[in-house]
C-alpha positions as CSV (number, residue, x, y, z in Angstrom):
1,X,140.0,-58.9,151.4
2,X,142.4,-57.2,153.9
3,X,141.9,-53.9,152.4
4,X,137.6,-54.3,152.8
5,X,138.3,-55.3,156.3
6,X,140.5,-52.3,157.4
7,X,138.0,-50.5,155.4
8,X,134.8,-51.2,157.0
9,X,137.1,-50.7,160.4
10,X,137.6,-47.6,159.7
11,X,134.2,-46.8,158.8
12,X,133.0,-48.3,162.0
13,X,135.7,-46.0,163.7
14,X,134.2,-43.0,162.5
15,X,131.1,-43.5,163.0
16,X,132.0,-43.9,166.9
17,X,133.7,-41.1,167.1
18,X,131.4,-38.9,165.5
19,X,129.0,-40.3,168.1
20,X,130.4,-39.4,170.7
21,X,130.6,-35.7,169.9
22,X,128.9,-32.7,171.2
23,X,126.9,-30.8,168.9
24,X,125.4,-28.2,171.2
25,X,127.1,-24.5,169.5
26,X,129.5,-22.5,171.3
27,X,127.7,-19.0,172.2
28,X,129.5,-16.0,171.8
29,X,131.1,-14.4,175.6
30,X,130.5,-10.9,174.4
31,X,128.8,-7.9,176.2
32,X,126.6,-7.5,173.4
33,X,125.9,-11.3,172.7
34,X,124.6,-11.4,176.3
35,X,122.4,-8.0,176.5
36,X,120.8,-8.8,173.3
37,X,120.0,-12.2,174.8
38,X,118.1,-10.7,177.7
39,X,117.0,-8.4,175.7
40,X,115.4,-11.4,173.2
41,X,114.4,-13.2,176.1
42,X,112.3,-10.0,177.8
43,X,110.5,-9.7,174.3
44,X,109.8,-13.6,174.6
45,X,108.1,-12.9,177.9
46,X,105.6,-10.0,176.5
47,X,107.9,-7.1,177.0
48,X,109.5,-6.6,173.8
49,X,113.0,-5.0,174.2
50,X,115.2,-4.4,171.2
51,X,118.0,-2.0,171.0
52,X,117.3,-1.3,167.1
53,X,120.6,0.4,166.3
54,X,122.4,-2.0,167.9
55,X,120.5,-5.0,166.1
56,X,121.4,-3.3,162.9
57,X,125.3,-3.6,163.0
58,X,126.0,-5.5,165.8
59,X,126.0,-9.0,164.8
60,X,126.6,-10.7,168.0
61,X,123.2,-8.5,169.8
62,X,121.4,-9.9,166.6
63,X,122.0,-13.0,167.3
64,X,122.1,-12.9,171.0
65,X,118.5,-11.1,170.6
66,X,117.4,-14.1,168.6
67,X,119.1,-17.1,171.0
68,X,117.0,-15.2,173.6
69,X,114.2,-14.7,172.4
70,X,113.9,-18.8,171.3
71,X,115.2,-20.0,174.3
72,X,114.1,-18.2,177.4
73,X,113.0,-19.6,180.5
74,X,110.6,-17.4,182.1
75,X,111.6,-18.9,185.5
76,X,115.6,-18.3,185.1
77,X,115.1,-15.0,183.7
């Protein structure tokens, strides 16, 4: 009986903690990850901006071109 108690406890425990945890993703502080982002975010407004080489190998301007582009807000751009 002890050992269901301390158990479910624990349980509870964990599911308390894991509530109270962020899950919004750390974005890369890179040059790149932030040009691609305006750059996504300028195509997400009608002018589409891409540096393609860039985009290509650069992983953090890929992503940072899609974040962009997905999250812009005309009005803080």
């Amino acid at each position: 009986m002890k050992k269901i108690i301390t158990a479910s406890l624990m349980t509870t425990g964990l599911f308390l903690f894991t509530a109270c945890t962020s899950s919004a993703p750390v974005l890369p502080d890179t040059p790149s990850f932030k040009k691609g982002k305006l750059d996504g975010c300028s195509t997400a407004t009608g002018e589409y901006t891409k540096d393609s080489d860039a985009f290509k190998v650069d992983a953090d301007y890929k992503n940072g071109w899609f974040y962009g582009r997905k999250n812009c807000n005309p009005s803080q751009a």
